[in-house]
mmCIF file of the N, C-alpha and C atoms, coordinates in Angstrom:
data_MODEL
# 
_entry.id   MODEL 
# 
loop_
_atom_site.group_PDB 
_atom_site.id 
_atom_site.type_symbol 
_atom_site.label_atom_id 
_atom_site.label_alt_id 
_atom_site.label_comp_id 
_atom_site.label_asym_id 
_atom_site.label_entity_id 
_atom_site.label_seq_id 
_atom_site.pdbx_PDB_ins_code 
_atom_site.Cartn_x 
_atom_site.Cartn_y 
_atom_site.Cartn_z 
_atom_site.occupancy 
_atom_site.B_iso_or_equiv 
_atom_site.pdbx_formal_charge 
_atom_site.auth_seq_id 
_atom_site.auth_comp_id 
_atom_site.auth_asym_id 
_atom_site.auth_atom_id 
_atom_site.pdbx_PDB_model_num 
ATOM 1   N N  . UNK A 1 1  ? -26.700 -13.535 -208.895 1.00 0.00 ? 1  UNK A N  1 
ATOM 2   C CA . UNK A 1 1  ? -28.118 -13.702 -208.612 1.00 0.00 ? 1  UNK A CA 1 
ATOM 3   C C  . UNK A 1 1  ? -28.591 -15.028 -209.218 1.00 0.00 ? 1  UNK A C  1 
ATOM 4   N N  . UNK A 1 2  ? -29.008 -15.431 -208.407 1.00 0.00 ? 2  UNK A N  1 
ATOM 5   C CA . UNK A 1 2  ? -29.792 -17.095 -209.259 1.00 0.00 ? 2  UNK A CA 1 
ATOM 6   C C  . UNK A 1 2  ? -30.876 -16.983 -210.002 1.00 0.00 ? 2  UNK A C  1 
ATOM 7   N N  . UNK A 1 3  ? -30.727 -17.819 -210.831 1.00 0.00 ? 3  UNK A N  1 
ATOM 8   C CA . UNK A 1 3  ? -31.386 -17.834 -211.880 1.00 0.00 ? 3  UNK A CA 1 
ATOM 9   C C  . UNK A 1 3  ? -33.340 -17.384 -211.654 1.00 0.00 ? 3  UNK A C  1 
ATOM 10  N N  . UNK A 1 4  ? -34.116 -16.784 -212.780 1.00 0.00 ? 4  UNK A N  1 
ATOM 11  C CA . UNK A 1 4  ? -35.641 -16.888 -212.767 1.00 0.00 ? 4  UNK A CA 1 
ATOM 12  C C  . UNK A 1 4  ? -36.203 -18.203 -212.023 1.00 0.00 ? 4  UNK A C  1 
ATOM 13  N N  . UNK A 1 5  ? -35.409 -19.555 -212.786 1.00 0.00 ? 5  UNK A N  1 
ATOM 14  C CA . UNK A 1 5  ? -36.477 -20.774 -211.733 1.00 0.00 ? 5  UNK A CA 1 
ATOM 15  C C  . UNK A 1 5  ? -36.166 -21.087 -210.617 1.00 0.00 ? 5  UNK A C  1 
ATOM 16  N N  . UNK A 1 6  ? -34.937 -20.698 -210.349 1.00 0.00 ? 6  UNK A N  1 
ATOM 17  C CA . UNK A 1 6  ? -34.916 -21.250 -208.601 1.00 0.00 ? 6  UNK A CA 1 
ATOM 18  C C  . UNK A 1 6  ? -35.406 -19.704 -207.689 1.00 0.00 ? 6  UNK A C  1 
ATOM 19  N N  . UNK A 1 7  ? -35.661 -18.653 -208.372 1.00 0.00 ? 7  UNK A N  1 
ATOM 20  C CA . UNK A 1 7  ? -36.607 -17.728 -207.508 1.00 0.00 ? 7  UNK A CA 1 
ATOM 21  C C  . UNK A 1 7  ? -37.932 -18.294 -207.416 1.00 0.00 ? 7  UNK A C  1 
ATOM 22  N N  . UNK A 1 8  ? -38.367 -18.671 -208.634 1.00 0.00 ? 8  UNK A N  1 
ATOM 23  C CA . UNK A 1 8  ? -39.449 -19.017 -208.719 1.00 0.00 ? 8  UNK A CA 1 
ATOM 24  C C  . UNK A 1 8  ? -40.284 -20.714 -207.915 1.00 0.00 ? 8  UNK A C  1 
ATOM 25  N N  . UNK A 1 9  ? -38.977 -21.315 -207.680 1.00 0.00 ? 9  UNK A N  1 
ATOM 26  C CA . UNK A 1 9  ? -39.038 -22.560 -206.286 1.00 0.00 ? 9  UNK A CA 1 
ATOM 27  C C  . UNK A 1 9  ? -39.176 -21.788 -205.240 1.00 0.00 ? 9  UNK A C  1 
ATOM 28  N N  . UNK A 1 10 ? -38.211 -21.073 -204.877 1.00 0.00 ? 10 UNK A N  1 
ATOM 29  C CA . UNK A 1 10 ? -37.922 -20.701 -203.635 1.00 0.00 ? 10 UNK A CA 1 
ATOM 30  C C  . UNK A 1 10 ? -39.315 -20.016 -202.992 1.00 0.00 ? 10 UNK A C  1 
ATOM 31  N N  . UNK A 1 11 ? -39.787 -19.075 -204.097 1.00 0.00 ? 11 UNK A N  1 
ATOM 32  C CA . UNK A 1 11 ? -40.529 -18.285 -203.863 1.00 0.00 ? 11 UNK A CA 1 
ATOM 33  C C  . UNK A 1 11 ? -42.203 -19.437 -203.344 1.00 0.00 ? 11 UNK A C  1 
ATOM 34  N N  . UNK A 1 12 ? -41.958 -20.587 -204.273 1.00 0.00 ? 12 UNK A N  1 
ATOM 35  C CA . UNK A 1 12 ? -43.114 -21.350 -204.302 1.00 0.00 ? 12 UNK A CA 1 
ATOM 36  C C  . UNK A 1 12 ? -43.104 -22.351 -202.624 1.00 0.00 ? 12 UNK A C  1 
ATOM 37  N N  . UNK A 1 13 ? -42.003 -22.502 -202.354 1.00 0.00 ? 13 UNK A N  1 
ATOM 38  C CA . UNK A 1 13 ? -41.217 -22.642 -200.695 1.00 0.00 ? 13 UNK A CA 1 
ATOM 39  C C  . UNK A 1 13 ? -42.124 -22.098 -199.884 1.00 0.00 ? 13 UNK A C  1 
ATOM 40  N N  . UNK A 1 14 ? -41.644 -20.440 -200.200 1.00 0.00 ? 14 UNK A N  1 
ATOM 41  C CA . UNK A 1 14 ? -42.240 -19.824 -199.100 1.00 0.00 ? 14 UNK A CA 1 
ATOM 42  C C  . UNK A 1 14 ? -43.746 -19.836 -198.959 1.00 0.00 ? 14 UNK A C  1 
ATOM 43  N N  . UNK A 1 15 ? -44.340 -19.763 -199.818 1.00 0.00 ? 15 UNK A N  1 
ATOM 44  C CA . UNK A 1 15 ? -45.636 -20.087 -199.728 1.00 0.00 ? 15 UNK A CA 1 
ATOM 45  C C  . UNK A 1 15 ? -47.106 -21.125 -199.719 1.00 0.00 ? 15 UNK A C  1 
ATOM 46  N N  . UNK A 1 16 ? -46.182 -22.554 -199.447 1.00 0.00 ? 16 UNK A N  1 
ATOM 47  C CA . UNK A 1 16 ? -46.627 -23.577 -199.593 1.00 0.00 ? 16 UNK A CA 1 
ATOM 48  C C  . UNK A 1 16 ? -46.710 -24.430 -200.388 1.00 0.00 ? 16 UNK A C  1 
ATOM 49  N N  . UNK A 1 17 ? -45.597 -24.610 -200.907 1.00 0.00 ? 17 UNK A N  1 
ATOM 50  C CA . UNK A 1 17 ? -45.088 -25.612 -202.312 1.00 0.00 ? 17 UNK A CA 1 
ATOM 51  C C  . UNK A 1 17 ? -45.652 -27.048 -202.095 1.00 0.00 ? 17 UNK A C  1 
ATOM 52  N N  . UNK A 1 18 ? -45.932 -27.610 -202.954 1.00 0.00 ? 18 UNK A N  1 
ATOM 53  C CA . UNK A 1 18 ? -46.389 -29.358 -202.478 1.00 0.00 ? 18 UNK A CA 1 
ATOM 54  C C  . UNK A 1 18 ? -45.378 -30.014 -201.814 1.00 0.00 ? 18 UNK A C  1 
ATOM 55  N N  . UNK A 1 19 ? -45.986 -30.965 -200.924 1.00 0.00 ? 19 UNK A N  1 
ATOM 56  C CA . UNK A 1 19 ? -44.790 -31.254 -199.683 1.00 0.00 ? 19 UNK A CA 1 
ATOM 57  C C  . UNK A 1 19 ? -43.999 -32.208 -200.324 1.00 0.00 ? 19 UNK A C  1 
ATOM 58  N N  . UNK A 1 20 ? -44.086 -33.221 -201.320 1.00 0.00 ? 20 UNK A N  1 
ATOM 59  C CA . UNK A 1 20 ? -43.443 -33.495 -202.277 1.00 0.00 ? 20 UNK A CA 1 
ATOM 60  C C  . UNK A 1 20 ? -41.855 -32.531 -202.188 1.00 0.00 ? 20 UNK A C  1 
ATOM 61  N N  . UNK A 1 21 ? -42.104 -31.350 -202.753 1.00 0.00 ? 21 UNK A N  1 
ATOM 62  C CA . UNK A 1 21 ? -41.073 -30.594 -203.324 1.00 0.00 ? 21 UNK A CA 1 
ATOM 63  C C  . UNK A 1 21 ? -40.540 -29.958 -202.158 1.00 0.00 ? 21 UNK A C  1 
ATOM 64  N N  . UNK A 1 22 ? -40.843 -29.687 -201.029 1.00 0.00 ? 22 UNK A N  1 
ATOM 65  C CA . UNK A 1 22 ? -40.634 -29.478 -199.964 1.00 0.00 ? 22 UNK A CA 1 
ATOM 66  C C  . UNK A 1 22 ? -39.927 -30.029 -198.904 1.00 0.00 ? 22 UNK A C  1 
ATOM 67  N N  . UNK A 1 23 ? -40.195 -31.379 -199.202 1.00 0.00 ? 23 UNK A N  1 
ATOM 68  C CA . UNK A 1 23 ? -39.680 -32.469 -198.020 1.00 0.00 ? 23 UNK A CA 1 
ATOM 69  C C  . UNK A 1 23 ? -38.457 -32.557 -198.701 1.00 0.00 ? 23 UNK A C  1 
ATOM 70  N N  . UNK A 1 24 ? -38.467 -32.655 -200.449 1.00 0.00 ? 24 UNK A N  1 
ATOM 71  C CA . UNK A 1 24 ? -36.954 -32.964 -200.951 1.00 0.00 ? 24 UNK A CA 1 
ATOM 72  C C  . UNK A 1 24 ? -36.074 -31.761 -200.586 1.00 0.00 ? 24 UNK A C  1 
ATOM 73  N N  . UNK A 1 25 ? -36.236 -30.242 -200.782 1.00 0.00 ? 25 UNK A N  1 
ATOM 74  C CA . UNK A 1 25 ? -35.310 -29.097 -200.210 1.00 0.00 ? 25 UNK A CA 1 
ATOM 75  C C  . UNK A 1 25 ? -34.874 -29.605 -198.639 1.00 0.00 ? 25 UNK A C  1 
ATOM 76  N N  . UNK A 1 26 ? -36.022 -29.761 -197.487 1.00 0.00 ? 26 UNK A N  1 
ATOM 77  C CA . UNK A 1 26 ? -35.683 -30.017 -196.536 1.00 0.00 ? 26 UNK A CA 1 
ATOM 78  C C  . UNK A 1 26 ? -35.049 -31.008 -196.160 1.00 0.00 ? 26 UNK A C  1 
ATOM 79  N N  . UNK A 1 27 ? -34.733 -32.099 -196.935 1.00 0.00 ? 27 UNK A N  1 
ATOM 80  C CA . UNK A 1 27 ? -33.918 -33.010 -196.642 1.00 0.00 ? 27 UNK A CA 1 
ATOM 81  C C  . UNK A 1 27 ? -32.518 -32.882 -196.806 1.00 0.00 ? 27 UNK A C  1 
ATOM 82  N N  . UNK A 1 28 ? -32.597 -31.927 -198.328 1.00 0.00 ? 28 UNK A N  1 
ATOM 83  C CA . UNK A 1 28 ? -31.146 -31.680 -198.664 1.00 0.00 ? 28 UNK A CA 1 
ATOM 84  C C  . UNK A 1 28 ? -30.717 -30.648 -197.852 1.00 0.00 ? 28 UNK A C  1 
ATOM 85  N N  . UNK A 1 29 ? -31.207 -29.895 -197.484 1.00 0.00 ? 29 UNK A N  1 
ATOM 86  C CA . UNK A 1 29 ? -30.854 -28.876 -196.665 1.00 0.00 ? 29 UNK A CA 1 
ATOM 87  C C  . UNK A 1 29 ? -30.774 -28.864 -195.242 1.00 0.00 ? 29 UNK A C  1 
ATOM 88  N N  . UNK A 1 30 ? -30.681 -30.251 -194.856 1.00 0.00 ? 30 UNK A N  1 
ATOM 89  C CA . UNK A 1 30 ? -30.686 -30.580 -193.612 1.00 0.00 ? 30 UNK A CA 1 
ATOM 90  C C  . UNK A 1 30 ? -29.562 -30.770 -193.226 1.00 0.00 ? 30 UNK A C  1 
ATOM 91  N N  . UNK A 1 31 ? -28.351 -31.122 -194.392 1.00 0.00 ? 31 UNK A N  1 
ATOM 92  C CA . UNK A 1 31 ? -26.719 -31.064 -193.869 1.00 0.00 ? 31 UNK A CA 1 
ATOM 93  C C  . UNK A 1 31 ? -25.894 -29.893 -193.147 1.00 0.00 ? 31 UNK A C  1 
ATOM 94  N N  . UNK A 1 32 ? -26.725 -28.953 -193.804 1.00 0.00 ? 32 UNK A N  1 
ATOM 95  C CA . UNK A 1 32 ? -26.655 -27.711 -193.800 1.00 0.00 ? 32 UNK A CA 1 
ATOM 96  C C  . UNK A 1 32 ? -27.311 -26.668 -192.469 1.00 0.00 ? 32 UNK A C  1 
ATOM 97  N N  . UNK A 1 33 ? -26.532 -25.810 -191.281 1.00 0.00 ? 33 UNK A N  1 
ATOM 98  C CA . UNK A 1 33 ? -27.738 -25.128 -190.607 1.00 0.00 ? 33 UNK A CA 1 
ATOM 99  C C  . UNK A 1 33 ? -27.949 -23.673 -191.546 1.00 0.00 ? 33 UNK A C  1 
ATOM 100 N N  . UNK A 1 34 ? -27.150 -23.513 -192.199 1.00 0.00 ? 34 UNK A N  1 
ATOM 101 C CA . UNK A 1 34 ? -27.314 -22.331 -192.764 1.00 0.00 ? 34 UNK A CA 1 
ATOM 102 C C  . UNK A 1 34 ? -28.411 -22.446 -193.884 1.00 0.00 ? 34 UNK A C  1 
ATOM 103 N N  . UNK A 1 35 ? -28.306 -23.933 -194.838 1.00 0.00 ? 35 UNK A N  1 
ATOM 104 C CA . UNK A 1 35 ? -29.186 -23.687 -195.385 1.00 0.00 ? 35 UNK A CA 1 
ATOM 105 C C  . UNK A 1 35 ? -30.456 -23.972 -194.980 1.00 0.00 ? 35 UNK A C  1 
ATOM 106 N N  . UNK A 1 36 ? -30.496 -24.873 -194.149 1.00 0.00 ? 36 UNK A N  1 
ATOM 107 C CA . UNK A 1 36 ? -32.091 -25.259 -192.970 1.00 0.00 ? 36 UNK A CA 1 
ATOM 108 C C  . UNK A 1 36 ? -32.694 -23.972 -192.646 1.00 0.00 ? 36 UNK A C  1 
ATOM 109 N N  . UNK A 1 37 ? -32.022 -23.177 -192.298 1.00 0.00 ? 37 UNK A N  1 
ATOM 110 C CA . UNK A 1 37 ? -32.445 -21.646 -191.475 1.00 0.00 ? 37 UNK A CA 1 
ATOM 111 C C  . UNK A 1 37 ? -32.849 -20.836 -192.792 1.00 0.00 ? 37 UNK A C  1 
ATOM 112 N N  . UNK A 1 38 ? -32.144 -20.511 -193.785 1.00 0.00 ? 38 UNK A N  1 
ATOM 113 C CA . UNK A 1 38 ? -32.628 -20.190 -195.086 1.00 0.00 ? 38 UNK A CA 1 
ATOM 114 C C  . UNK A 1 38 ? -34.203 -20.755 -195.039 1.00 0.00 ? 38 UNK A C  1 
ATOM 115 N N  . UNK A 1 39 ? -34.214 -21.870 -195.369 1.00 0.00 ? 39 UNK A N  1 
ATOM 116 C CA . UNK A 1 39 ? -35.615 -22.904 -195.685 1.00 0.00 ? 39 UNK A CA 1 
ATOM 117 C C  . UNK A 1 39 ? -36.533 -22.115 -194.411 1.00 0.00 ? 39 UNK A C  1 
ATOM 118 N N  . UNK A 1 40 ? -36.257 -22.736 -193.549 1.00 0.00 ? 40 UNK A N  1 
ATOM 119 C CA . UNK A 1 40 ? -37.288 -21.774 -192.424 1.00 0.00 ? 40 UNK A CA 1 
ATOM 120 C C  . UNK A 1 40 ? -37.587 -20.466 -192.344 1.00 0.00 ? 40 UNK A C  1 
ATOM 121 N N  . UNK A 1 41 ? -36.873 -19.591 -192.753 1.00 0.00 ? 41 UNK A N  1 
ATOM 122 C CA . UNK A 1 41 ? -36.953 -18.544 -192.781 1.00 0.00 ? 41 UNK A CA 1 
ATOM 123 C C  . UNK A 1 41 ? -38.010 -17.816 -194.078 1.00 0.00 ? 41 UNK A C  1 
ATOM 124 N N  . UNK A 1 42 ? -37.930 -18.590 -195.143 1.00 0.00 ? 42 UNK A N  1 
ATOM 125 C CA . UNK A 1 42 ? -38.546 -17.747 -195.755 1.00 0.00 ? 42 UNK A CA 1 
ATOM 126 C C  . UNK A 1 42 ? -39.879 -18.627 -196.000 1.00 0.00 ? 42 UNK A C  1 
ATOM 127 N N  . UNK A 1 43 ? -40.387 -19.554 -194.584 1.00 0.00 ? 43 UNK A N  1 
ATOM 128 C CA . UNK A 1 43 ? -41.972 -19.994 -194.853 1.00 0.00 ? 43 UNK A CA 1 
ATOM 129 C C  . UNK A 1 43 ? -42.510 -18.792 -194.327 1.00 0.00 ? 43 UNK A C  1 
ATOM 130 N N  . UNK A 1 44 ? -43.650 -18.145 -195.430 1.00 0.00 ? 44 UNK A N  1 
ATOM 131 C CA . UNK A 1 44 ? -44.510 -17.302 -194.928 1.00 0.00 ? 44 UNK A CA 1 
ATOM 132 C C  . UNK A 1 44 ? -44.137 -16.119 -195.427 1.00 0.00 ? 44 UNK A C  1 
ATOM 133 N N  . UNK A 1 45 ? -42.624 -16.013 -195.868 1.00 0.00 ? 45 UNK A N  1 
ATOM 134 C CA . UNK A 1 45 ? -42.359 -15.065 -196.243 1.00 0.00 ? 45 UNK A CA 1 
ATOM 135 C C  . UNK A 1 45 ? -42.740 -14.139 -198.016 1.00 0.00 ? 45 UNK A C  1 
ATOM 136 N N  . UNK A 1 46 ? -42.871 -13.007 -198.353 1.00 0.00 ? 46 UNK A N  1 
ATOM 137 C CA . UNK A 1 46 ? -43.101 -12.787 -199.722 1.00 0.00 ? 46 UNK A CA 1 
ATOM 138 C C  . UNK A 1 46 ? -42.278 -13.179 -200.917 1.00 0.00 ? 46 UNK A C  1 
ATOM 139 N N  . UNK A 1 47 ? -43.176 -13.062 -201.771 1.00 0.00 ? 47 UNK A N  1 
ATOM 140 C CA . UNK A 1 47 ? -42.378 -13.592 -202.902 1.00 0.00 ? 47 UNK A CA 1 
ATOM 141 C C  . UNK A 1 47 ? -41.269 -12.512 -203.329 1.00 0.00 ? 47 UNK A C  1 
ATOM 142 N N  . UNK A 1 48 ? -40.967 -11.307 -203.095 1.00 0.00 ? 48 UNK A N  1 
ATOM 143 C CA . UNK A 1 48 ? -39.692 -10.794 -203.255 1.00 0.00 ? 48 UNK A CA 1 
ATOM 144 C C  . UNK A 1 48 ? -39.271 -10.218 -202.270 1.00 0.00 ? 48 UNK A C  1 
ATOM 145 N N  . UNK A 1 49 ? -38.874 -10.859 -201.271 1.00 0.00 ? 49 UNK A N  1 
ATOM 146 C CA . UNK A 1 49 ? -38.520 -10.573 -199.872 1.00 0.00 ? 49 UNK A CA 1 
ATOM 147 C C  . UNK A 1 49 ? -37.312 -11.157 -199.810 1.00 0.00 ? 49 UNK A C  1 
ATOM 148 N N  . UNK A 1 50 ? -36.565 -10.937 -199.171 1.00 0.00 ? 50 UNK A N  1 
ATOM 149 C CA . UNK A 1 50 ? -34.946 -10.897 -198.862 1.00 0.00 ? 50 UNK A CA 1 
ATOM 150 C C  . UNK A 1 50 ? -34.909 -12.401 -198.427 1.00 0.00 ? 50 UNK A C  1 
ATOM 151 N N  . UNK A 1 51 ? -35.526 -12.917 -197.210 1.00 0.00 ? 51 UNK A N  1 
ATOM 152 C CA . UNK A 1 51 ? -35.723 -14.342 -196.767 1.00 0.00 ? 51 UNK A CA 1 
ATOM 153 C C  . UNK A 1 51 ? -36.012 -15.100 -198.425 1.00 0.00 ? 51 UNK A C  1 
ATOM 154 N N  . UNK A 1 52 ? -37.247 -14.912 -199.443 1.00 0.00 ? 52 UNK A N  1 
ATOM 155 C CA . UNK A 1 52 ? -36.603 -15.913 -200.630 1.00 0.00 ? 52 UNK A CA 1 
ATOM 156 C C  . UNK A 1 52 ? -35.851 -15.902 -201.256 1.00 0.00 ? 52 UNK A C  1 
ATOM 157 N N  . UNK A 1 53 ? -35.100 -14.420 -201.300 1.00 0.00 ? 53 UNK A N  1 
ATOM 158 C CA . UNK A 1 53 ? -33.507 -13.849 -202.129 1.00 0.00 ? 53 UNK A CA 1 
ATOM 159 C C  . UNK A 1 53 ? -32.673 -15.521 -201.932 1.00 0.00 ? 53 UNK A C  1 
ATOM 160 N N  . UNK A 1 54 ? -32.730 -15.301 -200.133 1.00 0.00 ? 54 UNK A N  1 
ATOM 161 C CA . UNK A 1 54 ? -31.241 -16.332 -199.481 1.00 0.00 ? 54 UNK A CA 1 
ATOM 162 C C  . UNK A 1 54 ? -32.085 -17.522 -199.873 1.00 0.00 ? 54 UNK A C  1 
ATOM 163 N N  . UNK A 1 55 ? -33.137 -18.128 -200.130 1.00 0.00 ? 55 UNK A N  1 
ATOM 164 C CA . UNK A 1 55 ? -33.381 -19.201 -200.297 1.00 0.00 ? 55 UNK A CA 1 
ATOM 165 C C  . UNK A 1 55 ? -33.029 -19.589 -201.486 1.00 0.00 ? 55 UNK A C  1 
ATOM 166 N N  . UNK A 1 56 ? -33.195 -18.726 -202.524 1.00 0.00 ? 56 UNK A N  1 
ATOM 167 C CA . UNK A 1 56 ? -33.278 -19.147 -204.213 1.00 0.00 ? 56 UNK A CA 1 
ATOM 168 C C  . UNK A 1 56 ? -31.321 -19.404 -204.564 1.00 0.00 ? 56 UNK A C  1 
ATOM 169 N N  . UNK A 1 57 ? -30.637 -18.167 -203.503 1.00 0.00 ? 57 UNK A N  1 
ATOM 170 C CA . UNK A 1 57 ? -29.584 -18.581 -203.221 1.00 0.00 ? 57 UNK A CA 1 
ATOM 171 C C  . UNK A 1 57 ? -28.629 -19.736 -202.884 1.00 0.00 ? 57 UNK A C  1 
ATOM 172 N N  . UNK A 1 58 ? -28.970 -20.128 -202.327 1.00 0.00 ? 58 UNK A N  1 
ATOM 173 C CA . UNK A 1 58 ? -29.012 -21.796 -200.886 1.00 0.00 ? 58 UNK A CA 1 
ATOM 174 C C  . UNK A 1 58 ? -29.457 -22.551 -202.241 1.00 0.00 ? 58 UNK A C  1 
ATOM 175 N N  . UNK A 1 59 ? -30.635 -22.622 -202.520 1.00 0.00 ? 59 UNK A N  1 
ATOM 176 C CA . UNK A 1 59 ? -30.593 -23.484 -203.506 1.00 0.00 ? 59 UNK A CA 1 
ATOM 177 C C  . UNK A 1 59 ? -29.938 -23.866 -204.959 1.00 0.00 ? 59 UNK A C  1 
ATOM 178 N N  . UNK A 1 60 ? -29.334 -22.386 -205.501 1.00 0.00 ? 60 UNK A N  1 
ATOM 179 C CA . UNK A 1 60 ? -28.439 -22.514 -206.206 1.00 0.00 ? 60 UNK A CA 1 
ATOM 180 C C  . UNK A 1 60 ? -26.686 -22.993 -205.896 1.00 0.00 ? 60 UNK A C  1 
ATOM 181 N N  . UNK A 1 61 ? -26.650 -22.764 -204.513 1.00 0.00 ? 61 UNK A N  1 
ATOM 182 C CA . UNK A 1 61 ? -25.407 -23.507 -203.869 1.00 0.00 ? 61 UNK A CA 1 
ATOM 183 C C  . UNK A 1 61 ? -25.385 -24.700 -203.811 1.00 0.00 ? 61 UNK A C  1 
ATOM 184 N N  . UNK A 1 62 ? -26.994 -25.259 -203.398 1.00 0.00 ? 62 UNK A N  1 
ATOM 185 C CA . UNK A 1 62 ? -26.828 -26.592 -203.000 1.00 0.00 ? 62 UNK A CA 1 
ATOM 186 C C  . UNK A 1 62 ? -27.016 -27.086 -204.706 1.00 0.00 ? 62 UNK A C  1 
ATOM 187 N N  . UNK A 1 63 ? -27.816 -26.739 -205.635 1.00 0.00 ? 63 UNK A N  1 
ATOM 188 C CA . UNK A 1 63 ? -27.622 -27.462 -207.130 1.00 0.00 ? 63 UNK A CA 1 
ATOM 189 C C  . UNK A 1 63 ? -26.007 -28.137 -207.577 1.00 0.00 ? 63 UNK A C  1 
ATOM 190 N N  . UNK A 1 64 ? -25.062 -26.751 -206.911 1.00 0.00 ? 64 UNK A N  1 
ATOM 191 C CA . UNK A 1 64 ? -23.891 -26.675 -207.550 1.00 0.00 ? 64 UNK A CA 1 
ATOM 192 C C  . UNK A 1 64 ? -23.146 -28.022 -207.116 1.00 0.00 ? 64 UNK A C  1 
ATOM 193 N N  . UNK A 1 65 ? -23.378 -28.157 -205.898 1.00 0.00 ? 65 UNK A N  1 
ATOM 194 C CA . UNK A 1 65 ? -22.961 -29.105 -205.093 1.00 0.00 ? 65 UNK A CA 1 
ATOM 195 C C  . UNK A 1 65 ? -23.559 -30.448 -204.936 1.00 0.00 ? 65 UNK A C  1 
ATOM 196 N N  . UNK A 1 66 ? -24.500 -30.444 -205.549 1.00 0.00 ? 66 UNK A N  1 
ATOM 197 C CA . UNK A 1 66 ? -25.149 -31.749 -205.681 1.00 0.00 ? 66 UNK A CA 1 
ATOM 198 C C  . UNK A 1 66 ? -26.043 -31.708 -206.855 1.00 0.00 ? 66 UNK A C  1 
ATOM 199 N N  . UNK A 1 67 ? -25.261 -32.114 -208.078 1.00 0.00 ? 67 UNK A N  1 
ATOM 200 C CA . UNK A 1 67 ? -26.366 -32.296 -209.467 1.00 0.00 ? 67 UNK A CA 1 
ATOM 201 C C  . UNK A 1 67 ? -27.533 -33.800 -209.259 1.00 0.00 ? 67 UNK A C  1 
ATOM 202 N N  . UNK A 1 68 ? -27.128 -34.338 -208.120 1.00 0.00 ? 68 UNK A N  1 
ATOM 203 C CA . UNK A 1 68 ? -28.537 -35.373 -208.216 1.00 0.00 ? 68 UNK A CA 1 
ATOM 204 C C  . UNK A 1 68 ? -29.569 -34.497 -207.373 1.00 0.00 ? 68 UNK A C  1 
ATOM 205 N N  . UNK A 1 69 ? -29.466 -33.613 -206.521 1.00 0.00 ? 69 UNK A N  1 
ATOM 206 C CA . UNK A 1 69 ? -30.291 -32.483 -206.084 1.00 0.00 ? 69 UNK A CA 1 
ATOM 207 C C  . UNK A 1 69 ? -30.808 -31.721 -207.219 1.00 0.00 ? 69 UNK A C  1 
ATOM 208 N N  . UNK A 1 70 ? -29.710 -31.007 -207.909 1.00 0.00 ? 70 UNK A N  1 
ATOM 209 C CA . UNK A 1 70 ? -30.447 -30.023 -209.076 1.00 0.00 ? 70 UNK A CA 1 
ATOM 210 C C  . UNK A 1 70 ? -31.349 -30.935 -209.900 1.00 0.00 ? 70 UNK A C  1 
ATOM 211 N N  . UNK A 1 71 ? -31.126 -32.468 -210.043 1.00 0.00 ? 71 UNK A N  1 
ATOM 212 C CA . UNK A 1 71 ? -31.878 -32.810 -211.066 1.00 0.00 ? 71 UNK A CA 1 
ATOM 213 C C  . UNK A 1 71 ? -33.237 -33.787 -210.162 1.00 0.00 ? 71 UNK A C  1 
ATOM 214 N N  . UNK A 1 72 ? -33.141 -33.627 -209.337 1.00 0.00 ? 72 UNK A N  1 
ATOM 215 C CA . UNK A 1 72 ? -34.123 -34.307 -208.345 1.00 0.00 ? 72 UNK A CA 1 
ATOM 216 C C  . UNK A 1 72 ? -35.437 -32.822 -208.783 1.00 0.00 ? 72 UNK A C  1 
ATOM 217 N N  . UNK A 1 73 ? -34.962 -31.803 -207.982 1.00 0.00 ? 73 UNK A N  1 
ATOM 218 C CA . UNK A 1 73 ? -35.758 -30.674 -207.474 1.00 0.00 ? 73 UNK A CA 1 
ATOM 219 C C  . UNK A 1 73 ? -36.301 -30.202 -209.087 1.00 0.00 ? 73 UNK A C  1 
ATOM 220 N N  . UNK A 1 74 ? -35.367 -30.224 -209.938 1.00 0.00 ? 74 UNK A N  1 
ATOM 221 C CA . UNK A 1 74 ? -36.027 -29.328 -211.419 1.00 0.00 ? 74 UNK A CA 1 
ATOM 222 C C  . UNK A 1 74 ? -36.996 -30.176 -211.936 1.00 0.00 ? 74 UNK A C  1 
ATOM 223 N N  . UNK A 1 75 ? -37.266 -32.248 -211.553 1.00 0.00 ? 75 UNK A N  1 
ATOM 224 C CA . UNK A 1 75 ? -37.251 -33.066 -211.996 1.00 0.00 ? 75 UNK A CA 1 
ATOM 225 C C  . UNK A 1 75 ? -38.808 -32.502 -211.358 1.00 0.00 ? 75 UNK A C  1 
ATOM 226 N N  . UNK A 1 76 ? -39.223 -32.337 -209.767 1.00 0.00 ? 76 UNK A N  1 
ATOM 227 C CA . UNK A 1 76 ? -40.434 -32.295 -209.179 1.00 0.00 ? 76 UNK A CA 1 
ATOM 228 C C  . UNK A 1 76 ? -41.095 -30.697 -209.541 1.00 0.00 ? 76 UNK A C  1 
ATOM 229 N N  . UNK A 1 77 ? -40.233 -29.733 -209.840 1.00 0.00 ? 77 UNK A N  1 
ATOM 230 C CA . UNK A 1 77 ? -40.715 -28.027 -210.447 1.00 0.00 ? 77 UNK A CA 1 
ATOM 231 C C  . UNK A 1 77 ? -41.339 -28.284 -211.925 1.00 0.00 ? 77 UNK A C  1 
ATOM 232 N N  . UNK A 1 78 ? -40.888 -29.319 -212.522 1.00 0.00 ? 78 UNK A N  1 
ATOM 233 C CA . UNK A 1 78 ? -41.764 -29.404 -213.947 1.00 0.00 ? 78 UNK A CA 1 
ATOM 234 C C  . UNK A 1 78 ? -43.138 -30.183 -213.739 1.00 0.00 ? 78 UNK A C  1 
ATOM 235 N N  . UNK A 1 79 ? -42.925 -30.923 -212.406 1.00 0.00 ? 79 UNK A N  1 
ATOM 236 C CA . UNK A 1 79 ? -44.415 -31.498 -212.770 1.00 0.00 ? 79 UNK A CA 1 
ATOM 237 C C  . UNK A 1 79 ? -45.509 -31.127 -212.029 1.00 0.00 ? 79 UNK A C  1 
ATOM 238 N N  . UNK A 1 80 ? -45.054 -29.854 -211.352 1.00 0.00 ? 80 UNK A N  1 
ATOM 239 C CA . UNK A 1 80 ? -46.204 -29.414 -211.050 1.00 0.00 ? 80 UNK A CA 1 
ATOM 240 C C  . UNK A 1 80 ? -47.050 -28.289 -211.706 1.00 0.00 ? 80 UNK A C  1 
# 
């Protein structure tokens, strides 16, 4: 299960995160259709709803895989 703060992105995703922090997931997640569809999927969706489960997920995959991502995205979650 991924960690409290990337639920707590993901969750902020689904519900209209500053496009700032938004445009950076969607960019990184644009290599990706699985993780793009994740991202889409859970706009609109609740904050403990299965759609932000796979997102907070996706985003802990994509951290793993790209630490200038993990440190981009944690870099824009602190300053808001």
């Amino acid at each position: 299960m991924p960690e409290s703060t990337l639920v707590s992105i993901a969750a902020a995703l689904a519900t209209g995160a500053p496009n700032e922090l938004y445009d950076l997931v969607k960019r990184e997640f644009s290599r990706s259709d699985a993780k793009a569809e994740a991202l889409r999927a859970a706009r609109g969706a609740g904050d403990h709803s299965l759609e932000v489960s796979r997102l907070a997920t996706m985003l802990e995959v994509a951290e793993q895989d790209n630490p200038h991502f993990a440190k981009a995205l944690r870099g824009k979650w602190h300053q808001l």
